[in-house]
C-alpha positions in Angstrom: 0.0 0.0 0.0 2.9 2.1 0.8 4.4 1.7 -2.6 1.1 3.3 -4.4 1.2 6.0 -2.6 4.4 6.7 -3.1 4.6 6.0 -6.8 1.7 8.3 -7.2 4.2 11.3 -5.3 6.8 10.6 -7.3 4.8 10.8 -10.7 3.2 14.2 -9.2 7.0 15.4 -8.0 8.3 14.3 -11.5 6.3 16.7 -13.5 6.4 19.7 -10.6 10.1 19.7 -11.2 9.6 20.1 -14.9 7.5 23.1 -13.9 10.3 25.0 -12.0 7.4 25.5 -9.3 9.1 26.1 -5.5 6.0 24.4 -3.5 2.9 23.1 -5.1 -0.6 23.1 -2.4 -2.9 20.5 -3.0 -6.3 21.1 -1.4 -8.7 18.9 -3.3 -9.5 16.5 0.0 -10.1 13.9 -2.8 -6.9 14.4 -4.1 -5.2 14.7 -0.8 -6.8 11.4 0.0 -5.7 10.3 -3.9 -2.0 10.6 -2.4 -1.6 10.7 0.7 -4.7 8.0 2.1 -6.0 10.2 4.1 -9.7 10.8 3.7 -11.6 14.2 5.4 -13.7 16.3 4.6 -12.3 19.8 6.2 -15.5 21.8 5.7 -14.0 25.5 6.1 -11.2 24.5 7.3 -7.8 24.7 5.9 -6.1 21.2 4.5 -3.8 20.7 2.1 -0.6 18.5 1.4 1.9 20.8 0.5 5.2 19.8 -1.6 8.3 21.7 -1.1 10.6 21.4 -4.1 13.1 23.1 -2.9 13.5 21.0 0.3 12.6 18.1 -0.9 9.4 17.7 1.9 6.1 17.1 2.2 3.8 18.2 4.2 0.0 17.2 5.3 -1.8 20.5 7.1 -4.8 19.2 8.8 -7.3 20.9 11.6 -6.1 19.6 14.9 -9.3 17.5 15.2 -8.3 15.5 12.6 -4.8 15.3 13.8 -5.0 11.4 15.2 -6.6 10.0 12.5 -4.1 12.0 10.0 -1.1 10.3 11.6 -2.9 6.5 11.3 -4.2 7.0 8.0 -1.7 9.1 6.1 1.6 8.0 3.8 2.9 11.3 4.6 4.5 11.9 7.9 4.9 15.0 8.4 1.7 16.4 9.6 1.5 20.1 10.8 -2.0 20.5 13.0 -3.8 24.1 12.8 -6.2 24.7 15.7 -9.5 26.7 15.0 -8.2 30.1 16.5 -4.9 30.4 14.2 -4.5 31.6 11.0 -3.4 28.6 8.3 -1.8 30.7 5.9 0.6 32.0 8.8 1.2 28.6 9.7 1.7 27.2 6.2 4.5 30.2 5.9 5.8 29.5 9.1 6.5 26.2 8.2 7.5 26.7 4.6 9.8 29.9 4.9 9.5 33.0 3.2 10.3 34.1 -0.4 8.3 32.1 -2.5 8.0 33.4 -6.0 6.5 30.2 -7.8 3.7 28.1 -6.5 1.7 25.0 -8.0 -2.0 25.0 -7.7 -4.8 23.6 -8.6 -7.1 26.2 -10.6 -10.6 24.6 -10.4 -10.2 24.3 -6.8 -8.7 27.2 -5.1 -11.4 29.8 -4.4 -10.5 33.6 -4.4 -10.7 33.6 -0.7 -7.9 31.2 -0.8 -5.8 33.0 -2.8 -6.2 36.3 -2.1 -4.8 34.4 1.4 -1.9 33.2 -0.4 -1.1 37.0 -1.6 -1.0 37.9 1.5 1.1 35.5 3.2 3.5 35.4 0.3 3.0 38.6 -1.6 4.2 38.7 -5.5 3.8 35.0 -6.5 2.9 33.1 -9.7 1.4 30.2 -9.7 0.8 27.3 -12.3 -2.3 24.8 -12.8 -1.7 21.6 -11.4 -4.8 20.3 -11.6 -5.0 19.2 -15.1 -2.1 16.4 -14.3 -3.4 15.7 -11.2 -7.0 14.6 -13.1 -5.0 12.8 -15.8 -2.8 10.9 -13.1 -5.9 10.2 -11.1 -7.8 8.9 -14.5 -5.2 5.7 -15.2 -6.4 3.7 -12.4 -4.4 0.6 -11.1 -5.8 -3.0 -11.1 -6.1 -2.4 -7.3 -8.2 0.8 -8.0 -10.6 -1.1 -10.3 -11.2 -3.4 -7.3 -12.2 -0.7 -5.0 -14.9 0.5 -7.5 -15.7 -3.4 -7.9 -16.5 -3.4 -4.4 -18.8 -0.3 -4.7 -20.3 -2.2 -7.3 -21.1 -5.2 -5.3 -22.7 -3.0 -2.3 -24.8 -1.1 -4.8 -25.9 -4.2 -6.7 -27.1 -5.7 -3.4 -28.9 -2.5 -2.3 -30.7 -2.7 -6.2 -31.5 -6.0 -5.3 -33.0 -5.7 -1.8 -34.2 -2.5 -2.5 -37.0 -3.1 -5.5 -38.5 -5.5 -2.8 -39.4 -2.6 -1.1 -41.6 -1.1 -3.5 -44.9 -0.6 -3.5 -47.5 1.4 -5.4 -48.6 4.6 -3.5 -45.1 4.8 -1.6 -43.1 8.6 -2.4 -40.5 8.4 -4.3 -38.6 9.8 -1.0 -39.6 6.8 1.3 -37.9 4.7 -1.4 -35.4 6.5 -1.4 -35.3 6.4 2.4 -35.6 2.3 2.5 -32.6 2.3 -0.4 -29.6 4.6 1.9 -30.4 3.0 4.8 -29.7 -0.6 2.9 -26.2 1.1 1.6 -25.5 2.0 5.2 -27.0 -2.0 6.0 -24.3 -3.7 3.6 -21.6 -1.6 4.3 -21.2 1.5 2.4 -19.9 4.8 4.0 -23.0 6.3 2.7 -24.5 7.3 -0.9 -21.8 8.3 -3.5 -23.8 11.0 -4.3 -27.6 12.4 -3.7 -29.6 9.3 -5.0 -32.0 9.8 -8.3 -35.5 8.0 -7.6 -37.7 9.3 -10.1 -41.4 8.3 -11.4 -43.6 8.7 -14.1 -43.3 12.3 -16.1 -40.7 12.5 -13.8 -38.5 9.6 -15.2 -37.6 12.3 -18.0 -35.7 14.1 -15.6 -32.2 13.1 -15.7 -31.0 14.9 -12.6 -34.6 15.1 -11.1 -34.9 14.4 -7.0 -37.0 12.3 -5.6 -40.2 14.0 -3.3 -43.4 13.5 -1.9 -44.8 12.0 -5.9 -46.4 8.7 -5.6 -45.3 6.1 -7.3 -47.9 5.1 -9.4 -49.4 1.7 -12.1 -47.9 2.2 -15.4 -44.8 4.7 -14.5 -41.0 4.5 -15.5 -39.5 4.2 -11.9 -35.9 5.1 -12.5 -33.4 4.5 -9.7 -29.7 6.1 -10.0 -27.6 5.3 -7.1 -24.0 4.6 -5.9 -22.2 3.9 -2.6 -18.8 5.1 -1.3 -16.8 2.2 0.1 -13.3 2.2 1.2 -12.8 5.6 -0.5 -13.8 4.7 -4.1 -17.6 5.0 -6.0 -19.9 3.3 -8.0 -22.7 5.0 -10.1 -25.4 2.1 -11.4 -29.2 3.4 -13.0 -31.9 1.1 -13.7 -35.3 1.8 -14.7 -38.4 -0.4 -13.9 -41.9 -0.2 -14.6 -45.0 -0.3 -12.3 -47.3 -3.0 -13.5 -47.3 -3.3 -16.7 -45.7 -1.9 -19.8 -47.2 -0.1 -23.0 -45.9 -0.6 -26.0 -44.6 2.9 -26.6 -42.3 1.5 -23.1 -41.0 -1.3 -24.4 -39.9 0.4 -27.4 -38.3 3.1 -25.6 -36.4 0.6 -23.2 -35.4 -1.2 -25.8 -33.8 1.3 -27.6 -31.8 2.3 -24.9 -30.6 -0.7 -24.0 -29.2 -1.3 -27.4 -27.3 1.8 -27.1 -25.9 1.3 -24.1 -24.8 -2.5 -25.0 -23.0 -0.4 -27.9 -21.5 1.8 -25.5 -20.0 -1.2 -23.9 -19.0 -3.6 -26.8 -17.5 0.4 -28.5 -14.7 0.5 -25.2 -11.4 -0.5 -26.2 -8.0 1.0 -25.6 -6.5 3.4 -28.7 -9.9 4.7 -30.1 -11.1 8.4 -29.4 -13.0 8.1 -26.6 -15.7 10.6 -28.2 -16.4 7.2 -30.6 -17.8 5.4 -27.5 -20.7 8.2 -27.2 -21.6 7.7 -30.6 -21.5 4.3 -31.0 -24.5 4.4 -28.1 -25.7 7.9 -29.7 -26.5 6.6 -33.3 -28.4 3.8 -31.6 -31.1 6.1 -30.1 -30.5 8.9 -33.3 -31.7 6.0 -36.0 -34.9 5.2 -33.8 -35.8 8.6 -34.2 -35.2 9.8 -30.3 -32.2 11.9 -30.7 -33.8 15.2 -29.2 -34.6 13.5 -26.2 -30.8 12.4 -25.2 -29.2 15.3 -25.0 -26.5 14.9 -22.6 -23.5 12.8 -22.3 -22.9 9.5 -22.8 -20.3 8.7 -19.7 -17.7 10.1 -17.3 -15.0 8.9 -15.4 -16.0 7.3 -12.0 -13.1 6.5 -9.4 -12.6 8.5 -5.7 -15.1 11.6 -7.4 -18.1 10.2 -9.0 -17.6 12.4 -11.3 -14.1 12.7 -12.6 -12.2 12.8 -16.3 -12.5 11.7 -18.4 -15.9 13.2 -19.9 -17.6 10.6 -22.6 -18.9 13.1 -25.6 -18.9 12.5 -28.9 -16.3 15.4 -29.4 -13.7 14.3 -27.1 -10.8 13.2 -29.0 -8.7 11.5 -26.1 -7.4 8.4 -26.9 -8.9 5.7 -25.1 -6.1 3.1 -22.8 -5.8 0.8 -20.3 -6.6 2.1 -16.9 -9.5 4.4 -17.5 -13.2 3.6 -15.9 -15.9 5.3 -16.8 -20.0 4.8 -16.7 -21.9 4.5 -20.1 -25.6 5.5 -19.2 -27.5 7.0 -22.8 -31.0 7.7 -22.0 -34.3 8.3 -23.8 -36.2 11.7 -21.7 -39.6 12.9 -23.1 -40.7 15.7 -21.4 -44.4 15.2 -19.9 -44.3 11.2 -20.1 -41.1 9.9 -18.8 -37.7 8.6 -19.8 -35.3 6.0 -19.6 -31.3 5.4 -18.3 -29.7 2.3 -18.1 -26.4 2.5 -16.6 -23.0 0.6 -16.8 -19.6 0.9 -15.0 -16.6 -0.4 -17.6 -13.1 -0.8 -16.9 -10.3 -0.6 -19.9 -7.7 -3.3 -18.6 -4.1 -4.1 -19.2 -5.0 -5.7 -22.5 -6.9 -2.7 -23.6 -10.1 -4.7 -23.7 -13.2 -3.4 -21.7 -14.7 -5.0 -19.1 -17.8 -4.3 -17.5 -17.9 -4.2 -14.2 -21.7 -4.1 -13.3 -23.4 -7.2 -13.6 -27.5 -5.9 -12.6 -29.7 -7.6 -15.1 -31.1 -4.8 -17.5 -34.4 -6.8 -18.8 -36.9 -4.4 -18.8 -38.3 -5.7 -15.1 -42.0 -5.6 -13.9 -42.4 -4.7 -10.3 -45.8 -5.5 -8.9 
């Protein structure tokens, strides 16, 4: 375990050093976690692992609350505690020395606050994005990685299991969604992944819709998008059901889109744009004549973030290889009737061959 962490640190030290940068401040928790194994989530507090070039250190800054968990969970040793009534950016130059002129940070995170923090601790400084490696590094996951999300998979696929039992016509769509995060909590996740999608009916065409007090009803789409944290890592799994029984107009719209994403998946192989994966599952749903209503996306990276690179669009011109994982989940979403989005999780391995990871049956299934 040590060895991955430090592999990762030298990969990131590597390219800093190409970069002439003096320190570089990583304060992405997920990617402080990423290299460090140290998972928090600061809130408003100040944490960061800090490289210094020029010393050759590193350096984990962590609120003092989170100090004893920092020094059993972290590669890096050197952890520098900052209580609630101290200024961080005193104690980051305190600990780092004066006179820095060129600093490494990542763009997308840092918030002017933080920055304008920076300035004043170390007056005239540049600075260069790091983030854009870090998200590359991050997006080549390891064997070991790819079993992480496996695990995910398995807790999710189990709560999909368990929870369709639960169902029942007249529930809400939150008390589902109730009975399905206390199951992930049941089987072992650290929670929800991210704010689960139960959706019903008109609803259904909703791809980011949240679940409320609507009824699940005879005849609707019920569309469930899920996924569990678990040891750190995510999965991301959507099936969609139907109340009773199906109308034709349903089963050809399910149909559709499970033909485009089964393209999706049998499209993933290393050393093609990835952009050809989105159309492969595109043109499926385009030729039936539904390609206004899918008009998002056809994948992203899934890993520590649920969402992370790389981004699955039919313009992206990356180069697929061995190491990327990534969700393929087209959808069909009529507005006023309902949609569908059936979801897979692949993994590219060393072979360059994709292998899907998610293993929930995707027959259109009759609940009730």
């Amino acid at each position: 375990m040590n060895e991955q962490y430090q592999d990762r640190l030298t990969r990131l030290t590597n390219y800093l050093e190409t970069l002439d940068v003096e320190i570089a401040i990583i304060n992405d928790p997920k990617n402080v976690f990423y290299y460090t194994g140290f998972n928090s989530n600061p809130h408003e507090r100040f944490m960061a692992l800090v490289i210094d070039l020029k010393k050759q250190s590193q350096y984990l800054f962590v609120p003092s609350l989170d100090l004893d968990i920092a020094e059993g969970d972290s590669y890096v040793k050197r952890i520098v505690p900052i209580s609630d009534e101290v200024n961080p950016y005193k104690v980051l130059k305190d600990t780092i020395g004066e006179g820095i002129q060129t600093i490494g940070l990542e763009t997308k995170v840092i918030s002017l606050f933080q920055q304008e923090q920076l300035l004043n601790s170390f007056q005239s400084f540049r600075y260069l994005n790091i983030g854009d490696f870090i998200a590359s590094q991050r997006m080549r996951k390891t064997q070991a990685e790819c079993n992480k999300v496996q695990r995910a998979i398995h807790v999710i696929e189990k709560v999909m299991e368990e929870g369709i039992k639960k169902v029942q016509e007249g529930m809400t769509e939150q008390e589902l969604t109730a009975e399905l995060e206390y199951l992930m909590r049941k089987f072992g996740a650290a929670g929800p992944s991210f704010s689960s999608i139960v959706l019903s009916g008109p609803k259904a065409a909703l791809p980011h819709g949240h679940p409320d007090s609507k009824t699940i009803n005879r005849g609707d789409f019920l569309l469930i998008d899920m996924g569990v944290l678990v040891d750190g890592y995510c999965s991301d799994i959507t099936r969609t059901f139907i109340i009773g029984e199906e109308t034709p107009k349903q089963r050809e719209i399910y149909d559709i889109v499970l033909k485009a994403t089964q393209a999706g998946v049998e499209a993933a192989k290393a050393g093609i744009p990835i952009g050809q994966i989105d159309i492969a599952a595109r043109n499926v749903i385009k030729e039936a004549g539904f390609g206004q209503y899918f008009n998002n996306r056809v994948g992203h990276g899934l890993g520590i973030d649920v969402h992370e690179e790389p981004s699955i669009h039919e313009n992206n011109h990356l180069l697929v290889e061995s190491g990327f994982l990534f969700t393929i989940e087209p959808g069909i979403y009529i507005p006023g009737y309902g949609g569908v989005r059936i979801e897979e999780n692949v993994y590219i391995d060393e072979l360059g061959h994709g292998k899907q990871l998610t293993s929930f049956p995707t027959e259109l299934m009759r609940i009730g």
